[in-house]
Phi, psi and omega in degrees: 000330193283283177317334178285330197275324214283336188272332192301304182292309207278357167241061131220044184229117182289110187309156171186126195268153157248148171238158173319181180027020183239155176291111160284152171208122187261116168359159155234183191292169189279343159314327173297346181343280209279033177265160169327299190272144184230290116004130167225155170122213020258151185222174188284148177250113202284336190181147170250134178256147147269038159248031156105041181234151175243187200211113174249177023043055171307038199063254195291323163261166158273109172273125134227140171299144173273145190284339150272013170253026189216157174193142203292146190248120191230186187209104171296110196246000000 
């Protein structure tokens, strides 16, 4: 059942490698639904773990985040 729900999730989630330096923008929390902002940041991603975590750059502090709270941050132009 377990493997059936993980496959169930994981086909709608588009693969995307993060790389060093590049820009991110992290969920916000889930009480935030309905705020103005649904996302903050964006901020450099300092290092990629491969078990599914990034190492991002919050000004003072470094988080790390799971890749599923994090999404490549671009600007349309």
């Amino acid at each position: 059942m377990i493997k059936i729900n993980n496959k169930c999730r994981n086909k709608k989630r588009n693969p995307y490698d993060y790389k060093v330096e590049e820009k991110v923008i992290v969920k916000g929390e889930q009480s935030a639904k309905y705020a103005n902002t649904a996302y903050k940041g964006p901020y450099t991603v300092t290092a990629v773990n491969n078990n599914g975590m990034v190492c991002i750059d919050m000004g003072i502090i470094n988080d790390v985040i799971n890749i599923r709270n994090v999404h490549p941050y671009c600007i349309n132009k």
